[in-house]
MIDO-968295 format. One record per residue: residue in three letters; x negated, y negated, z of N, C-alpha, C in turn. Coordinates in nm, 3 decimals, always signed. Each point is the difference from the previous one (the first is absolute). Layout:
N
('ALA'; (X; Y; Z); (X; Y; Z); (X; Y; Z))
...
//
This chain:
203
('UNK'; (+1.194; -1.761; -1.467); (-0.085; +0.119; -0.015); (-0.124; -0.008; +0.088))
('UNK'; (-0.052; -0.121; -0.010); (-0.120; +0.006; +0.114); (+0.034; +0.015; +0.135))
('UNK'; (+0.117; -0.045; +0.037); (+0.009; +0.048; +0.145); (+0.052; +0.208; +0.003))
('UNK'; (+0.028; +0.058; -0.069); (-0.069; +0.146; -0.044); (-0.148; +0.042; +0.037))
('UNK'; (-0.071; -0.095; -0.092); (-0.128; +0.024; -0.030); (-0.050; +0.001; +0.174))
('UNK'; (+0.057; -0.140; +0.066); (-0.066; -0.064; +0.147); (+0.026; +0.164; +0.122))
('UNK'; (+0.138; +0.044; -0.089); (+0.033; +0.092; +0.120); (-0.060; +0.145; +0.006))
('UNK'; (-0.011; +0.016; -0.136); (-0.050; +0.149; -0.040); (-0.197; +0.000; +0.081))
('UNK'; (-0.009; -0.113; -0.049); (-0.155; -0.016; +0.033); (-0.018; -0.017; +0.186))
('UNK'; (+0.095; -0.078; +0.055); (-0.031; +0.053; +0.165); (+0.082; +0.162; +0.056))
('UNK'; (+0.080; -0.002; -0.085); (+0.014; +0.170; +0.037); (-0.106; +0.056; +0.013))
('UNK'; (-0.049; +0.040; -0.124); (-0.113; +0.100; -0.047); (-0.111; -0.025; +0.038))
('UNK'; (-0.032; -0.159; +0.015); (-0.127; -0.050; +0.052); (+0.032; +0.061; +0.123))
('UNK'; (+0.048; -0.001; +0.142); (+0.003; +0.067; +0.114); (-0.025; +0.097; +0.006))
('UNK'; (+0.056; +0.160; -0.101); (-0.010; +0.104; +0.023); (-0.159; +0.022; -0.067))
('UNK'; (-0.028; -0.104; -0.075); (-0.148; +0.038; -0.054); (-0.111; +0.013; +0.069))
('UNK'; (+0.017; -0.148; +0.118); (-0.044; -0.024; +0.131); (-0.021; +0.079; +0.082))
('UNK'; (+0.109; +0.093; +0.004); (+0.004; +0.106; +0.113); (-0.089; +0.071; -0.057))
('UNK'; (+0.014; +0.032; -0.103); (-0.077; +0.113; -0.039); (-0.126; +0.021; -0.025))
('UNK'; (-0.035; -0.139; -0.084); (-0.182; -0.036; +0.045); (-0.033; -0.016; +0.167))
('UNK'; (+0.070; -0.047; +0.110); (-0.050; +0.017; +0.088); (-0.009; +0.062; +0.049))
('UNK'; (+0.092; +0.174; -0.030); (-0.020; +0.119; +0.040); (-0.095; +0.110; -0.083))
('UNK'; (-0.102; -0.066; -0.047); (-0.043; +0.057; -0.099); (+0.012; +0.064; -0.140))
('UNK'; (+0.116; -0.071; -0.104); (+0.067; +0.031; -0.091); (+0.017; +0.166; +0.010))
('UNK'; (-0.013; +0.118; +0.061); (+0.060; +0.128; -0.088); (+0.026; +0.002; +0.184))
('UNK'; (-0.016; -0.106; +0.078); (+0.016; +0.052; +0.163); (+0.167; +0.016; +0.022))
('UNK'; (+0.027; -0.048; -0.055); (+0.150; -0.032; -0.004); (+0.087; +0.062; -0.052))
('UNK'; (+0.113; +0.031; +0.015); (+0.041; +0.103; -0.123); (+0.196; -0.042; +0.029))
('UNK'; (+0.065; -0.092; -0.110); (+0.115; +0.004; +0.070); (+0.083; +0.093; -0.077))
('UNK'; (-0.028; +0.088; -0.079); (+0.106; +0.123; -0.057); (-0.005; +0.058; +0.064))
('UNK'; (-0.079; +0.085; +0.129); (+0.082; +0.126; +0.023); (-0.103; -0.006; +0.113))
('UNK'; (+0.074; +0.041; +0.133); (-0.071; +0.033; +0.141); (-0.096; +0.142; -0.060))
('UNK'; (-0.177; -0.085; +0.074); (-0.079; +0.056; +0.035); (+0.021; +0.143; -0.007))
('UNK'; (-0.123; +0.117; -0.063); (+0.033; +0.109; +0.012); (-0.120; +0.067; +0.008))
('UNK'; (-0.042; +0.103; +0.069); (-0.177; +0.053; +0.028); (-0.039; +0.029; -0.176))
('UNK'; (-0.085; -0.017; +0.000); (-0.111; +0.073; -0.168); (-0.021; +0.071; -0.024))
('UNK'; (-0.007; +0.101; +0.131); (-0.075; +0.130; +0.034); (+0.115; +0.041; +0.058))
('UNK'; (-0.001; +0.174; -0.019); (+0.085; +0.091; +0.025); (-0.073; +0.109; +0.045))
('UNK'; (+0.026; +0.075; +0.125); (-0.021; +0.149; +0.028); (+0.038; +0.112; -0.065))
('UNK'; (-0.070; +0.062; -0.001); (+0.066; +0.133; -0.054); (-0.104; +0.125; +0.052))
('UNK'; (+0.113; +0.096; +0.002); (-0.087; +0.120; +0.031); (-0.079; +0.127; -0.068))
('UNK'; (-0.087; +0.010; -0.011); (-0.076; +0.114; -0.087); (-0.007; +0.152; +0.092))
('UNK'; (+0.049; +0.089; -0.040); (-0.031; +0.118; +0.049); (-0.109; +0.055; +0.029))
('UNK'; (-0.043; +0.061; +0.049); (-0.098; +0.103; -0.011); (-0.144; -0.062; -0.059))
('UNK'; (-0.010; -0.099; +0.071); (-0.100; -0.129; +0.012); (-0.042; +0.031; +0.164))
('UNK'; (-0.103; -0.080; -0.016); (-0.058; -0.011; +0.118); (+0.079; -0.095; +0.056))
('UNK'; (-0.040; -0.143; -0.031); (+0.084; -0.095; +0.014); (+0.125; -0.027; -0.067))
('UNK'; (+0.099; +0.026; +0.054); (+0.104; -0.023; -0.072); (+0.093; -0.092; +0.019))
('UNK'; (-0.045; -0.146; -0.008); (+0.069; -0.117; -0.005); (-0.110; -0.093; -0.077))
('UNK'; (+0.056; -0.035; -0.087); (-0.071; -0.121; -0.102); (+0.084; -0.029; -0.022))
('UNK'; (-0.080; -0.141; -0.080); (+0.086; -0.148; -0.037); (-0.037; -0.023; -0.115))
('UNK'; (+0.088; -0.054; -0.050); (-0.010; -0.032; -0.119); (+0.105; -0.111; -0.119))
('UNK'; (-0.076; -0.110; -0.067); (+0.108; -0.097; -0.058); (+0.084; +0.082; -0.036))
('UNK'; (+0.161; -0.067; -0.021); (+0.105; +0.036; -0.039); (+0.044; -0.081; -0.174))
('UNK'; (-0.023; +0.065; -0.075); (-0.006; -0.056; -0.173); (+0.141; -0.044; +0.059))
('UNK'; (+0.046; -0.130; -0.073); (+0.135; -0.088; -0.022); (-0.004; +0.028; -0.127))
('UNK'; (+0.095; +0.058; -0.055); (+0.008; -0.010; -0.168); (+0.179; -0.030; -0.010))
('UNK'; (+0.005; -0.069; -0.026); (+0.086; -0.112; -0.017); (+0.043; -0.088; -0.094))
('UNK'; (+0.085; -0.025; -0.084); (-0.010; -0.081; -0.098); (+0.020; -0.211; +0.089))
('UNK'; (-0.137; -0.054; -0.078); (+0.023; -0.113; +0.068); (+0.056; -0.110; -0.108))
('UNK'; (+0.063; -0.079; +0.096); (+0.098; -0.122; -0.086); (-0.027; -0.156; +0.085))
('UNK'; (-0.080; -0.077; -0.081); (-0.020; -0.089; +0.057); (+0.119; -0.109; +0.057))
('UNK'; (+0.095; +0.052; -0.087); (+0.152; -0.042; +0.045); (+0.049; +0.021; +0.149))
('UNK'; (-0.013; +0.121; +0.033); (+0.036; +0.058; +0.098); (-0.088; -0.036; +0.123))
('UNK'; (-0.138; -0.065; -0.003); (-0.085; -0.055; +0.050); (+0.048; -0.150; +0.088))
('UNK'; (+0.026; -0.017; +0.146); (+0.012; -0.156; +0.042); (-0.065; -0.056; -0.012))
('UNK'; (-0.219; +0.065; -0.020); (-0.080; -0.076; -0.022); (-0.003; -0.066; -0.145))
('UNK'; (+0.086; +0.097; -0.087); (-0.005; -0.096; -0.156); (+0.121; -0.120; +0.050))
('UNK'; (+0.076; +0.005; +0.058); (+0.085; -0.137; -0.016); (-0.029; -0.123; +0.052))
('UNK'; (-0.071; +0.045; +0.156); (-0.083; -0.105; +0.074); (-0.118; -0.096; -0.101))
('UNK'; (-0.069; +0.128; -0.014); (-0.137; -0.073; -0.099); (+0.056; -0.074; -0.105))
('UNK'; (+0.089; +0.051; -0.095); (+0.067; -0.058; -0.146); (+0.072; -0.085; +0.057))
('UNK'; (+0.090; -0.028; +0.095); (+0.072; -0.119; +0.018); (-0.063; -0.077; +0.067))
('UNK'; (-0.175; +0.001; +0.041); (-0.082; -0.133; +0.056); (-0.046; -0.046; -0.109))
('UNK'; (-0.016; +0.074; -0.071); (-0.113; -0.029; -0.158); (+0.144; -0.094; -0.091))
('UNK'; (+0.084; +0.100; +0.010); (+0.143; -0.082; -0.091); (+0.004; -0.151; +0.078))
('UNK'; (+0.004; -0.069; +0.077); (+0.030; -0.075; +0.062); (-0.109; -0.106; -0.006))
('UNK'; (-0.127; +0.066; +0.037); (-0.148; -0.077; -0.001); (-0.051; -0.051; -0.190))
('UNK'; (+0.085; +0.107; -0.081); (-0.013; -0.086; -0.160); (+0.060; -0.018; -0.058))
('UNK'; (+0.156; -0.039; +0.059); (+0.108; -0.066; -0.033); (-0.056; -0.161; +0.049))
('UNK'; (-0.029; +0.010; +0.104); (-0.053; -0.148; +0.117); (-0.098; -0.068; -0.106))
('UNK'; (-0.087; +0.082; -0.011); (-0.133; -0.031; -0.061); (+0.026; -0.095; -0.160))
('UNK'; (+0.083; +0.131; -0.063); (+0.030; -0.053; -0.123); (+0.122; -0.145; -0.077))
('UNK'; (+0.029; +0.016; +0.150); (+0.143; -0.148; -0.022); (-0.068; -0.068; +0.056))
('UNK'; (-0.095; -0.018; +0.083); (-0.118; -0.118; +0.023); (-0.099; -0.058; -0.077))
('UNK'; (-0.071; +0.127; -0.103); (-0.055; -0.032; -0.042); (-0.006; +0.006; -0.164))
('UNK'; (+0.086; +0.054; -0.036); (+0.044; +0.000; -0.189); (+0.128; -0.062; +0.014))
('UNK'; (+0.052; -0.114; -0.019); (+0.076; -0.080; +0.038); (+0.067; +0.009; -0.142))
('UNK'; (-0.083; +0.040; -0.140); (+0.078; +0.006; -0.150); (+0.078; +0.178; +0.030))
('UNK'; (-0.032; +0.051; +0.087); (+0.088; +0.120; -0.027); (+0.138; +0.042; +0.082))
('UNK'; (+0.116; +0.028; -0.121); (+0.126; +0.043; +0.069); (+0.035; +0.039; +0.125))
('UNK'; (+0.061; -0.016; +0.073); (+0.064; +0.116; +0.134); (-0.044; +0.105; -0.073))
('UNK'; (+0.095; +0.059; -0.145); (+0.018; +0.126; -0.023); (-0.144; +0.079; +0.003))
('UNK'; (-0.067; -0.081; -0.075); (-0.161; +0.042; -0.027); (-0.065; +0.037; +0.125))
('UNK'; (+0.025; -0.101; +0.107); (-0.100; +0.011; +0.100); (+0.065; +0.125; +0.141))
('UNK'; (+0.123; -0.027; -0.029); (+0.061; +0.179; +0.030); (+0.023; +0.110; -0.052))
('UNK'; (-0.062; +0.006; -0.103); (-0.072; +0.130; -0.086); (-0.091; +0.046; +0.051))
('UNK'; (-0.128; -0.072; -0.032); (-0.118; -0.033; +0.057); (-0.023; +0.033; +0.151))
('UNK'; (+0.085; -0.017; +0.075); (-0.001; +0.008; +0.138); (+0.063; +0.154; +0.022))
('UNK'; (+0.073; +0.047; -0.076); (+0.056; +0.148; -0.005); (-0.101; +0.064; +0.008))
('UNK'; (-0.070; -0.031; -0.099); (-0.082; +0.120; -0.063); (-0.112; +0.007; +0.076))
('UNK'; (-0.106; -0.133; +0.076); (-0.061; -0.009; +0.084); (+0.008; +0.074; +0.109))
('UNK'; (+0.130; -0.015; +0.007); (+0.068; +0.071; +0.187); (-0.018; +0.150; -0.024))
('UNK'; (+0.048; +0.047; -0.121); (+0.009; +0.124; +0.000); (-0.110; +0.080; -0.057))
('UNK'; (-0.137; -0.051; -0.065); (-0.120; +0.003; +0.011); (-0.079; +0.042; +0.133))
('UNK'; (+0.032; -0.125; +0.062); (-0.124; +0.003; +0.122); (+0.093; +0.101; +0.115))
('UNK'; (+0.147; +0.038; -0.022); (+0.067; +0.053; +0.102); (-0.049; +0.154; -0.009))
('UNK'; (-0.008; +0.033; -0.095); (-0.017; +0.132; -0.074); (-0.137; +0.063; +0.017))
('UNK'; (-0.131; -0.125; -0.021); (-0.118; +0.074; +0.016); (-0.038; -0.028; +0.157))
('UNK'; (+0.047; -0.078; +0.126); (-0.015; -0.014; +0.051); (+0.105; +0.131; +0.138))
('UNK'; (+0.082; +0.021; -0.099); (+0.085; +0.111; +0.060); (-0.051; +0.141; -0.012))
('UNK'; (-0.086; -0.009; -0.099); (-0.068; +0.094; -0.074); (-0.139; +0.091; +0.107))
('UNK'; (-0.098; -0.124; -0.004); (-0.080; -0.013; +0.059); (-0.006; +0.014; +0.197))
('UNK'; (+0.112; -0.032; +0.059); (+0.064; +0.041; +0.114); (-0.003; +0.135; +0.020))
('UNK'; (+0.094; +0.054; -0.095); (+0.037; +0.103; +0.016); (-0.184; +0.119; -0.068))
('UNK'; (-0.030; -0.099; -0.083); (-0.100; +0.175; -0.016); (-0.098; -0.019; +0.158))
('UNK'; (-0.020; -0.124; +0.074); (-0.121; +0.016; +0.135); (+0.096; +0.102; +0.095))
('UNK'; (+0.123; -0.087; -0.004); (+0.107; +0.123; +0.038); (-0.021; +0.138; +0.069))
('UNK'; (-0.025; +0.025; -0.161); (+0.030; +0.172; -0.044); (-0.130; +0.033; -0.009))
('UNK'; (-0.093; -0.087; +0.009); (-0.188; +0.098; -0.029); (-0.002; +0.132; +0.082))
('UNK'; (-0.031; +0.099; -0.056); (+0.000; +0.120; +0.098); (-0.143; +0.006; +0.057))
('UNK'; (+0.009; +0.112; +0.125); (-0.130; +0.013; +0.050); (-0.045; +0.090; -0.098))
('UNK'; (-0.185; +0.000; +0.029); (-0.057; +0.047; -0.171); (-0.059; +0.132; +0.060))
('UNK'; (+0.046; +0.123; +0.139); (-0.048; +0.077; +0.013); (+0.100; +0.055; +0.097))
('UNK'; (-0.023; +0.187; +0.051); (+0.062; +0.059; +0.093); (-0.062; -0.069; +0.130))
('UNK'; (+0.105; +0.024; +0.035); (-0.034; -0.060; +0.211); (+0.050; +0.075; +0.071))
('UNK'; (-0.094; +0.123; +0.115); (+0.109; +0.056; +0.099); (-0.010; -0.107; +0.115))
('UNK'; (+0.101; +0.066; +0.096); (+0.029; -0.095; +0.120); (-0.110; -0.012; +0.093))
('UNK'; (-0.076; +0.094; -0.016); (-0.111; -0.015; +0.109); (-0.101; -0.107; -0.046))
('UNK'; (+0.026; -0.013; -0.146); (-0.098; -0.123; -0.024); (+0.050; -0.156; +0.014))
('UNK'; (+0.105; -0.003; +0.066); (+0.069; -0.176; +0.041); (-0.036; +0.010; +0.117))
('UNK'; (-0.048; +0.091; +0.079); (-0.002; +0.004; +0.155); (-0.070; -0.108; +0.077))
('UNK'; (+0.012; -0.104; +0.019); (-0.092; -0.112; +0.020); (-0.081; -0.078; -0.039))
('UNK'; (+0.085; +0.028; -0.158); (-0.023; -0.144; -0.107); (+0.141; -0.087; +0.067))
('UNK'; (-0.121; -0.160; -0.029); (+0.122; -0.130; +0.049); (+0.059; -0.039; -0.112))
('UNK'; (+0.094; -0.052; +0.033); (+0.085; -0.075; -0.116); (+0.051; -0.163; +0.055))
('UNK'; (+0.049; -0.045; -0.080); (+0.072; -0.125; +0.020); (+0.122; -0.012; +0.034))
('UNK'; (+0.098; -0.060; +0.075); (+0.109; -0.004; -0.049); (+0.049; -0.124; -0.087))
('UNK'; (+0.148; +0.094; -0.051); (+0.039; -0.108; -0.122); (+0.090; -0.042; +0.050))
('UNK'; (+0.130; +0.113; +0.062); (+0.109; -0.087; +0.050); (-0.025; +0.033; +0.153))
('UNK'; (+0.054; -0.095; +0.081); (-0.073; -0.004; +0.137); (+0.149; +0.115; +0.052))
('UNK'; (-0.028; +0.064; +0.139); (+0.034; +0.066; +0.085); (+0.013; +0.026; +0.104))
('UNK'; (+0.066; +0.122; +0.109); (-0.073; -0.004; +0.089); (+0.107; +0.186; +0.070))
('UNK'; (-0.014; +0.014; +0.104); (+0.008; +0.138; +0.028); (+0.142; +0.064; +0.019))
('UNK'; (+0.095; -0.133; -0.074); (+0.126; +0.047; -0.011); (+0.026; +0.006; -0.146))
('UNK'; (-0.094; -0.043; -0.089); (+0.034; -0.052; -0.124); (-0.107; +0.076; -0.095))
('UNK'; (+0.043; -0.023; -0.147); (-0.095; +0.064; -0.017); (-0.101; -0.099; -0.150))
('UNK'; (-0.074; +0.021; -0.029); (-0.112; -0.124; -0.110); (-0.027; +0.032; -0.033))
('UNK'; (-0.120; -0.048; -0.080); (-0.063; +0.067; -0.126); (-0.159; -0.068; +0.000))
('UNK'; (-0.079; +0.045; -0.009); (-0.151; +0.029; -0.005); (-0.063; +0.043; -0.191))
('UNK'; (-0.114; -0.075; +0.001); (-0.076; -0.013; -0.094); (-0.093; +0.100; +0.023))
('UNK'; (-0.092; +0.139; -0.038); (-0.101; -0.002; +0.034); (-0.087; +0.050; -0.092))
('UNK'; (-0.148; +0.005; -0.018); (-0.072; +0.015; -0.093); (-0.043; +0.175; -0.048))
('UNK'; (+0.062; +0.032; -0.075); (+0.005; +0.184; +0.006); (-0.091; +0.021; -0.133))
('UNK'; (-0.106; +0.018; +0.032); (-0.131; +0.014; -0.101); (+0.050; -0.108; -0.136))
('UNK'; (-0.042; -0.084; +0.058); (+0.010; -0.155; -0.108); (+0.129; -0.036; -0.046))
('UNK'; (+0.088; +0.069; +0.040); (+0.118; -0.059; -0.055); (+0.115; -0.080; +0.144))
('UNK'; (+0.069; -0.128; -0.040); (+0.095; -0.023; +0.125); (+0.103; +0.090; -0.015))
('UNK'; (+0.060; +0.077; +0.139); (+0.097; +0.087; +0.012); (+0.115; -0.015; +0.074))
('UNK'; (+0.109; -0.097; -0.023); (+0.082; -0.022; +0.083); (+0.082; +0.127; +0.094))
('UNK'; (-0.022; +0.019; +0.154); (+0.062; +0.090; +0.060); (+0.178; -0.055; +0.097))
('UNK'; (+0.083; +0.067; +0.015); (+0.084; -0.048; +0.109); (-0.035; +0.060; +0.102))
('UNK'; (-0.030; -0.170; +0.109); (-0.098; +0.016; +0.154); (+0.115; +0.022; +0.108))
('UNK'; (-0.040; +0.079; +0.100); (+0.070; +0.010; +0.156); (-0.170; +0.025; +0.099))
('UNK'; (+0.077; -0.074; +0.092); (-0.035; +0.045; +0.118); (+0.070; -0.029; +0.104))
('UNK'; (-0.103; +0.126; +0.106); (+0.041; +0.012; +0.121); (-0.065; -0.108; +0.126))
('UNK'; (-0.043; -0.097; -0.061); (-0.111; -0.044; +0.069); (+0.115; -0.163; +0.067))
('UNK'; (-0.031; -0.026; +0.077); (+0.142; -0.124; +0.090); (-0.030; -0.133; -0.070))
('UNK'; (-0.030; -0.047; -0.100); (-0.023; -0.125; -0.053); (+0.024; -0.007; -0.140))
('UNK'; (+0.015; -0.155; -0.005); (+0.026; -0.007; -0.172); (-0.129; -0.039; -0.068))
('UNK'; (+0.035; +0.088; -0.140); (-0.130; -0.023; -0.073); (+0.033; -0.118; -0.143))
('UNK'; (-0.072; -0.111; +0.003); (+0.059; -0.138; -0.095); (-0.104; +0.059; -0.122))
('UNK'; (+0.103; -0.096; -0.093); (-0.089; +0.036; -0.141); (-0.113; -0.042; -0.006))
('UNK'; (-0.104; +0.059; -0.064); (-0.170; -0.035; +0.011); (-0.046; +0.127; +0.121))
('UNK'; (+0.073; -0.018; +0.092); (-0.082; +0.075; +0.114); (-0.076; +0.119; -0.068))
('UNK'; (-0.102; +0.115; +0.022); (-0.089; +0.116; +0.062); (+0.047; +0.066; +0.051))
('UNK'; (+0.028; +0.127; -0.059); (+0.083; +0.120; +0.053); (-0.086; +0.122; -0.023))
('UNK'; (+0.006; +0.076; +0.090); (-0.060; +0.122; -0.060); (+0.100; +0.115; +0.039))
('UNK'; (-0.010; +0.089; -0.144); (+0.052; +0.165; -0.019); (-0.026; +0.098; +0.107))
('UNK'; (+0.109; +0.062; +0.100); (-0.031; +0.110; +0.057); (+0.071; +0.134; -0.005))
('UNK'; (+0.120; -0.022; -0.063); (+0.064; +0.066; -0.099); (+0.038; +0.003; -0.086))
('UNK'; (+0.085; +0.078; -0.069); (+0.052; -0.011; -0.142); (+0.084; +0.154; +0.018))
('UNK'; (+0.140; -0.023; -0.012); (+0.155; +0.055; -0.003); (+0.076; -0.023; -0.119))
('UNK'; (+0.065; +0.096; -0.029); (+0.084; -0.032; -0.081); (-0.036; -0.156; -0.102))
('UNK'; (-0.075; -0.003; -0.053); (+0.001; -0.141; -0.101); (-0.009; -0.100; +0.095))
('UNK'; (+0.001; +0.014; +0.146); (-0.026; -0.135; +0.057); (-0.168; +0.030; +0.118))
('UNK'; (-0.057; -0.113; -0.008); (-0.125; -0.018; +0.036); (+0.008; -0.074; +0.159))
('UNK'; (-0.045; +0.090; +0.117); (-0.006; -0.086; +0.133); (-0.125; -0.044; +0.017))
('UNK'; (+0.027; -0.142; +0.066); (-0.081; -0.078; -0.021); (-0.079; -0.048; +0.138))
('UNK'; (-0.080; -0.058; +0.045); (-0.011; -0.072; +0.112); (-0.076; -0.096; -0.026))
('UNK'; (-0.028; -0.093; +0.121); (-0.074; -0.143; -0.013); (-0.118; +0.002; -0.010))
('UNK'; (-0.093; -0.094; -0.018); (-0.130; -0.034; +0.004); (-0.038; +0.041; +0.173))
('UNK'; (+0.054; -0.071; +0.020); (-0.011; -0.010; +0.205); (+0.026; +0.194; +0.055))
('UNK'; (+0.070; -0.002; -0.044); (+0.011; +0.168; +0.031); (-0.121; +0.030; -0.023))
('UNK'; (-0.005; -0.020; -0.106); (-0.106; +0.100; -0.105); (-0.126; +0.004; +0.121))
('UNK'; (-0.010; -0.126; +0.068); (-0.173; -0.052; +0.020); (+0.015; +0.045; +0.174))
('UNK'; (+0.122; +0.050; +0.079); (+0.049; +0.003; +0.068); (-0.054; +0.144; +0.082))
('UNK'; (+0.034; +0.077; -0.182); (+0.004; +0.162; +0.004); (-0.138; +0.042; -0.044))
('UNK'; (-0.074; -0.099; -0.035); (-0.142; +0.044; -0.008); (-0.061; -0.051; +0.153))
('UNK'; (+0.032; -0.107; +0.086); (-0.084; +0.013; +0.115); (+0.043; +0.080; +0.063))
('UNK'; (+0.124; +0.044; +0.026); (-0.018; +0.164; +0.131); (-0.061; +0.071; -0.094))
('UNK'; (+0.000; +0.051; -0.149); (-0.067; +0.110; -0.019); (-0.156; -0.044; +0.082))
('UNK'; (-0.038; -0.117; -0.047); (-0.147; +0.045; +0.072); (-0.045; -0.054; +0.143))
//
């Protein structure tokens, strides 16, 4: 049984890894990346393109979650280890109870907790003219055949966008991007160097 315990715990320990080093909610292995924000059109508006979060209402199942199995089968593994090392008067059976219920504890609120930074919505309306040369981050890197995803700060809240550009280079995660459009749910982007490029011919 402990070699269980040895295996469940470097599984899960790895994907946990990944995921603290991508910033625990940076990561996401259920379901390819998707923009936050959606266009839509208003009639007989002045401006008639705003943005705005898209409510997920959804029934959630921590089951259905890879982050509950990863997390619960490092935790299952890490106090299965723990507990046959160190309560030496208690059963296999006992100490794989114990290790169940642990796993599926910490899998659950930790699957939990993922998913609500997740899903935080932005806490106001945004039209497009107001991203117009706000920067963002990127999250997944890119470049002008491909397309990524950008962090950026939309009146206090982080707003994950899907990034393109037209610009001939790749942009790595961490880099400084700034907004010069915004299409269809996707946000064009360009570099820092542009950016500083297109302010000396202006002056």
């Amino acid at each position: 049984m402990e070699s269980a315990y040895v295996f469940c715990l470097i599984i899960g320990g790895a994907f946990v890894a990944l995921s603290a080093f991508a910033g625990l909610d940076g990561v996401d292995f259920d379901q390819d990346f998707e923009p936050d924000l959606e266009i839509i059109d208003q009639k007989n508006k002045e401006d008639n393109t705003s943005i705005y979060h898209r409510p997920r209402r959804r029934l959630w199942l921590p089951f259905l979650s890879l982050k509950f199995w990863t997390f619960g089968s490092c935790f299952f593994g890490l106090t299965g280890i723990l507990l046959s090392n160190i309560s030496t008067n208690l059963s296999p059976t006992i100490i794989a109870i114990i290790s169940i219920i642990v796993g599926i504890l910490c899998g659950t609120i930790m699957a939990y907790i993922l998913y609500t930074l997740k899903n935080r919505p932005a806490n106001s309306l945004v039209r497009s003219d107001d991203l117009l040369g706000l920067s963002g981050i990127v999250e997944i890197p890119f470049d002008k055949n491909s397309k990524g995803k950008i962090q950026v700060n939309v009146k206090e809240s982080m707003v994950a966008f899907t990034a393109f550009s037209e610009e001939n280079k790749d942009f790595t995660r961490g880099e400084k991007v700034f907004i010069v459009g915004v299409e269809n749910n996707r946000a064009w982007v360009v570099s820092e160097d542009w950016m500083a490029r297109s302010s000396e011919n202006k002056s």
